[in-house]
Structures are given as structure tokens and as C-alpha cells.
C-alpha positions as CSV (number, residue, x, y, z in Angstrom):
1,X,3.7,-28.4,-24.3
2,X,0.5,-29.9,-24.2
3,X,-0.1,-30.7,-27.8
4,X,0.1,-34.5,-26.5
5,X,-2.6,-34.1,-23.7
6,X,-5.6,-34.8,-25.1
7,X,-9.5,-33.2,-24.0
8,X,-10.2,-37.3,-23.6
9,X,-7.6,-37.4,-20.6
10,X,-8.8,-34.2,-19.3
11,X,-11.9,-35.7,-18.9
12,X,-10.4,-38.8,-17.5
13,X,-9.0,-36.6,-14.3
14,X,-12.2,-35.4,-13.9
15,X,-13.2,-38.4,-13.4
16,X,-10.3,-39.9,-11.1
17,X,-10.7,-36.8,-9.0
18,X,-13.7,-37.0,-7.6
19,X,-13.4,-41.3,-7.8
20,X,-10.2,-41.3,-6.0
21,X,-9.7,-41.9,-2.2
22,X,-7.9,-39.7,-0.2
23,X,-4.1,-40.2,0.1
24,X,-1.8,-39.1,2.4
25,X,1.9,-37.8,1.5
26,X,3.2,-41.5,2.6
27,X,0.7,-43.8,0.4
28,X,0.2,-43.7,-2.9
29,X,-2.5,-45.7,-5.3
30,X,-1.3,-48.5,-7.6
31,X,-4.5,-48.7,-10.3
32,X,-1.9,-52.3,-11.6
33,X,-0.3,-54.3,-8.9
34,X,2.9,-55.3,-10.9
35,X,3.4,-52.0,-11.7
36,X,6.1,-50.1,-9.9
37,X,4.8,-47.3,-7.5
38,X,6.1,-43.8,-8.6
39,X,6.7,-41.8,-5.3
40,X,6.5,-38.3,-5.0
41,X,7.4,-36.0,-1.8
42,X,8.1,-32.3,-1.1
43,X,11.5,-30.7,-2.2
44,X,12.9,-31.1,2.2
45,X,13.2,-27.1,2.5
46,X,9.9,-26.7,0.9
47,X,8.2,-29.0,3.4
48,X,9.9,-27.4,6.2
49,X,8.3,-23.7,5.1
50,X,4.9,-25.4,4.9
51,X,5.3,-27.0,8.3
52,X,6.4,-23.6,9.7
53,X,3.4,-21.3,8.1
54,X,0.9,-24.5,9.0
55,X,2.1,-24.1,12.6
56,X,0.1,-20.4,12.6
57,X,-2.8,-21.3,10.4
58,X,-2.0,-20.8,6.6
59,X,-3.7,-18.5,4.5
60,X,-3.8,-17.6,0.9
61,X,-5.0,-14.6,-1.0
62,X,-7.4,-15.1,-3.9
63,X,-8.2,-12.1,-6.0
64,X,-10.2,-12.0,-9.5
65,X,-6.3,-11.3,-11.5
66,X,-5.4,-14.5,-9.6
67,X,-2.8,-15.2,-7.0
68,X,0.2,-17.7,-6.9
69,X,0.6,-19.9,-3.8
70,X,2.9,-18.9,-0.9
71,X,4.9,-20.8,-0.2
72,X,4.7,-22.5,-3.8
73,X,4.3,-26.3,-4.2
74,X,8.0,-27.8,-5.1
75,X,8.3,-31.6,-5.4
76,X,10.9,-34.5,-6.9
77,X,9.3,-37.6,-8.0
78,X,10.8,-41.0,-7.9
79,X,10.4,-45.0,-9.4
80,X,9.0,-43.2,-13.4
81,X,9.9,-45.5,-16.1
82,X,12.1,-43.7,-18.0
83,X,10.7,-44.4,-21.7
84,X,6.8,-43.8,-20.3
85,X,5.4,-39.8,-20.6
86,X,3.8,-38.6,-17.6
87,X,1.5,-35.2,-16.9
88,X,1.5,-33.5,-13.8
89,X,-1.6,-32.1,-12.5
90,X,-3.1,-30.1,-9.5
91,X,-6.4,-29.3,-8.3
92,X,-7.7,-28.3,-4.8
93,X,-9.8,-30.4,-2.2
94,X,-11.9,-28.9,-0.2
95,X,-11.2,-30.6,2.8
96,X,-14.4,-29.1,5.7
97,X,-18.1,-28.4,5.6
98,X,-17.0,-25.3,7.3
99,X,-17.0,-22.3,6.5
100,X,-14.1,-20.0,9.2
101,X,-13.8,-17.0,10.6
102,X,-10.8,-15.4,12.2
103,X,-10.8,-14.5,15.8
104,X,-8.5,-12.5,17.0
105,X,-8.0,-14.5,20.4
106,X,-8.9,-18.5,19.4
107,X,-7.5,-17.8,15.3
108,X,-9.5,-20.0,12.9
109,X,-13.0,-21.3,13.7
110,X,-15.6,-22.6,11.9
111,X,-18.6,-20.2,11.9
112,X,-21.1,-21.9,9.6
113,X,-21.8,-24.5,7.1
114,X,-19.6,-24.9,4.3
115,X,-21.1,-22.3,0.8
116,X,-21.7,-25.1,-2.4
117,X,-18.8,-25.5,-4.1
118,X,-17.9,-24.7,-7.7
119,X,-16.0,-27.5,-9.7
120,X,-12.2,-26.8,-8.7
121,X,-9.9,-26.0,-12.0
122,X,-7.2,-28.3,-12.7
123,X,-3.3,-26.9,-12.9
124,X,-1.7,-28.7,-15.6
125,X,2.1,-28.0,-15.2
126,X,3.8,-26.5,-18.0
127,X,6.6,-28.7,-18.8
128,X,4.9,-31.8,-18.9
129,X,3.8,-34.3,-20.8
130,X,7.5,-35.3,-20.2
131,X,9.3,-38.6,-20.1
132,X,10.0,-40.0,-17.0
133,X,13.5,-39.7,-17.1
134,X,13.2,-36.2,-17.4
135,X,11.3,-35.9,-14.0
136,X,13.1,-38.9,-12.5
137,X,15.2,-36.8,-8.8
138,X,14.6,-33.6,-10.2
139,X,12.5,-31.1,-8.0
140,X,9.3,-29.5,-9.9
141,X,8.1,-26.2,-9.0
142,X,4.1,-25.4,-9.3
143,X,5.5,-21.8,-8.6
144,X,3.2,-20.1,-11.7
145,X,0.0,-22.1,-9.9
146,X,-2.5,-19.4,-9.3
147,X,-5.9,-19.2,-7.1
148,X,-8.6,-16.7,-7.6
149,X,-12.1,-16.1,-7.3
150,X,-15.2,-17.0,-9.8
151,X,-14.5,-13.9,-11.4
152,X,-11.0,-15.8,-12.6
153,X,-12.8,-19.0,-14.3
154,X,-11.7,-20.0,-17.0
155,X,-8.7,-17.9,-16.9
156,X,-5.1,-20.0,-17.9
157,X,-3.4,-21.6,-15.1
158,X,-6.0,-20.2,-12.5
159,X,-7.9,-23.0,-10.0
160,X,-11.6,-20.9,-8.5
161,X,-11.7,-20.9,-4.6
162,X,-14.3,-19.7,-2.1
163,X,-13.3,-17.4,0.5
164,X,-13.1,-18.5,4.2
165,X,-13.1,-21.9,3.6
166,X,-10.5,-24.8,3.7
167,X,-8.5,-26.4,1.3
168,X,-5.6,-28.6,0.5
169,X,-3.7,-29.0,-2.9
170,X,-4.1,-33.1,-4.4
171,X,-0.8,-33.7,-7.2
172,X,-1.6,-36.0,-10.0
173,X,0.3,-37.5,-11.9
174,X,-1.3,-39.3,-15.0
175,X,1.0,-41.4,-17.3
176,X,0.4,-39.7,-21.4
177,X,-2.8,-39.9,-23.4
178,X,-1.4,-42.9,-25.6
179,X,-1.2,-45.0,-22.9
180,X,-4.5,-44.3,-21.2
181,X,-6.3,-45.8,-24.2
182,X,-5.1,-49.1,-23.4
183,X,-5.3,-48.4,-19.4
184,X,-5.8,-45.7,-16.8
185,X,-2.6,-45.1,-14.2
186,X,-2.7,-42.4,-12.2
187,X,-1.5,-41.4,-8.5
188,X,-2.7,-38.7,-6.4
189,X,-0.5,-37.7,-3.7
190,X,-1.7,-34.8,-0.9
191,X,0.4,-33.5,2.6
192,X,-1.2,-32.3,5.5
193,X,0.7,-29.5,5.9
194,X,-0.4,-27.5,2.7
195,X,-4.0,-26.9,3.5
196,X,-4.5,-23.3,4.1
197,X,-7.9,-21.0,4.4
198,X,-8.8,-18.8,1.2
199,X,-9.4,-14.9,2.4
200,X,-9.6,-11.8,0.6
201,X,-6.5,-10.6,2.8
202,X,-4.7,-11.9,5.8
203,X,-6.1,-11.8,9.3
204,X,-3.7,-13.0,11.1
205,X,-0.7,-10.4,11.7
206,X,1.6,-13.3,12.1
207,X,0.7,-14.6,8.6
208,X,1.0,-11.4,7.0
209,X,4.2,-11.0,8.6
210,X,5.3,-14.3,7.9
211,X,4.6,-13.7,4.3
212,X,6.3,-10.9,4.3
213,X,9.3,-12.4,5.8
214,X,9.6,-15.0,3.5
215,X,8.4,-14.0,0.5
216,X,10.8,-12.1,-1.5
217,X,7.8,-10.5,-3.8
218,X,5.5,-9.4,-1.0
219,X,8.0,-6.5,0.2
220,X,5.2,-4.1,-1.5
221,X,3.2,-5.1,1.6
222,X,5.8,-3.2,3.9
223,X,5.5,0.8,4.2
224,X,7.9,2.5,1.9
225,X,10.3,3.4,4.4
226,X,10.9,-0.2,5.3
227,X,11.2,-1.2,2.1
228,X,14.8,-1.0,1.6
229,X,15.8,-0.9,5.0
230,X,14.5,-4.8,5.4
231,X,16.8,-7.3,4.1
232,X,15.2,-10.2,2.2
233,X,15.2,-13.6,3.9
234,X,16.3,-17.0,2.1
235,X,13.2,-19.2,2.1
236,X,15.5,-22.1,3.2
237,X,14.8,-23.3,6.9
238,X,17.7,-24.8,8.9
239,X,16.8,-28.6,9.2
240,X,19.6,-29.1,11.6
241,X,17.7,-31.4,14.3
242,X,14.7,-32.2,12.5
């Protein structure tokens, strides 16, 4: 579906991404001040996963093939004019000059200065362009986002990362191509608690266990003879009290 989105907005992101300040999950940027501000947050039981993996130091797995996010990104927007066409977008930030290594006593440190970075790929979700009221309350999964190495540029719905070093995922959300020709609006919205490290494979055994806890697909992970013996757990965190 992205016979509407057009190589001139693509450029146009590129542009706006590396323009853009940084914004926190609770602001947003309004390019038009009579415009209303679109708002967009993390699905609650979503957020509450990230908060619980960012606790122990998240880290994600990037591999030439390419690997999805865990946990995934899922998100409801709010305040999109119905009649307008909006395109959802994600790249990642590198967000330190550091490069980390993992200890097994202090965790995550930074060891070194941060490798050059290569130009971060852009996610463009699948189902959009899409009307606003089509996205209006609705939560949005980035669930088929994947992360690899250079050896995955250029690859379909792949964003390049660098190994041990830090990163956090920036959400775009760009109205259609026929209205940027009469004027850019655009939002970028990031949350703290989604940076993770890139490795090759986990260091921490609480992350790896973690992962496998939560993640319904990561079972191969376990020995065989766990396999079936360990029931899978809901990815849905009790908010009572929070």
C-alpha cells in the first residue's frame, strides 16, 4: 500500500530526521500552530513490557536475515483528521557516542568511543498511507519491524544497526504526499523506555531469560526437553497499582 508514498516524501523524512529535535513520549512538534496536535502513546501493556525489560538493560539481536523487535513497538494514535492520509514511519536514533560492553558484575558500560554510523533505514508501516479515521483509537503494531546488520541493507522492512551500541526507536508520522506539496507536517514521537543495546546475542542471562519468558517464538532458545514442559506466558503485565 504505498502506491501513494512518493520517493519526494521519502526524501522529505530524510530530511526531517536528522532536522528534527528530540521529543519525548509526552511532547510532540506542531510544524502549524492552528493545527490540531495528533498524539500518539504506547498500547498501556505494551509500555509496561518495555518498562519491565528496560529495568535489566534491553537488548536486541541483529543478524544479516534480520531480526524483529522484542518486545514489538504497538501504539494508538489520537486528534487525526479523519479525511487527511497519514504514513507511519520508524527509524532508529542512535542515542550515545559509546560504544558498551557487558560486564558480568556492573551490566552495560561504555568501553569506547562510539564506531561511525551508517544512515539508519526507515520502516514504513505496511498499512499506511491510511486515512485518519482509520488509525484514529486503534492500536498499530510495528510487529514485522526488523534490525540487522550491514549485510541486511537494503533488504525490505530491515533498519542496519551496529553492534554494542545504543539506540532508541523515533515514530513518524507524516500526513500523505499530496498534501506535502503545499506543506510539510510531520510529528516524531520517541519513549525512553525503548532504547535497548544491539548484540550479536544476549549477555545478560536475565535478558535471555526474560525473552524467553515472554516471547512466545523464542521457545527454540530453551533445550528440547523444556520445550514442551514450559508453558508460554501472556505478554500482558498486571497494571494493578501502577
Amino acid at each position: 500500500m504505498l502506491e501513494n508514498f512518493s520517493l519526494e516524501t521519502f526524501s522529505l523524512v530524510g530530511t526531517l530526521t536528522r532536522g528534527l529535535k528530540k521529543i519525548s513520549s509526552m511532547e510532540t512538534l506542531d510544524p502549524a500552530a492552528s493545527r490540531v496536535v495528533p498524539v500518539l502513546r504506547l498500547v498501556k501493556d505494551n509500555e509496561l513490557l518495555w518498562r519491565k525489560f528496560h529495568s535489566v538493560g534491553t537488548e536486541m539481536v541483529v543478524t544479516g536475515r534480520g531480526r524483529c523487535l522484542f518486545p514489538s513497538i504497538v501504539v494508538t494514535l489520537h486528534g487525526l483528521d479523519p479525511e487527511r492520509s497519514y504514513t507511519l514511519m520508524v527509524d532508529m536514533e542512535s542515542i550515545s557516542d559509546q560504544r558498551y560492553t557487558y560486564m558480568q558484575e556492573q551490566g552495560w558500560c561504555p568501553s569506547a568511543p562510539a564506531r561511525q554510523q551508517q544512515s539508519s533505514g526507515v520502516y514504513i508501516h505496511a498499512d499506511t498511507p491510511a486515512l485518519g479515521a482509520e488509525l484514529n483509537e486503534k492500536a498499530v503494531s510495528f510487529k514485522m519491524l526488523k534490525i540487522c546488520t550491514a549485510n541486511g541493507i537494503g533488504k525490505k522492512g530491515m533498519i542496519p544497526l551496529t553492534r554494542m551500541h545504543k539506540y532508541r526507536p523515533r515514530i513518524h508520522l507524516i500526513q500523505n504526499a499530496e498534501e506535502l506539496k503545499s506543506k510539510l507536517c510531520s510529528w516524531t514521537f520517541c519513549f525512553p523506555e525503548t532504547e535497548f543495546i544491539a548484540v550479536g546475542h544476549y549477555h545478560s542471562k536475565k535478558m535471555k531469560k526474560m525473552k524467553i519468558e515472554y516471547n512466545p517464538y523464542a521457545k527454540g532458545a530453551l533445550p528440547r526437553s523444556r520445550r514442551q514442559k514450559t508453558p508460554q506466558r501472556s505478554v500482558v503485565i498486571d497494571s494493578k497499582g501502577s
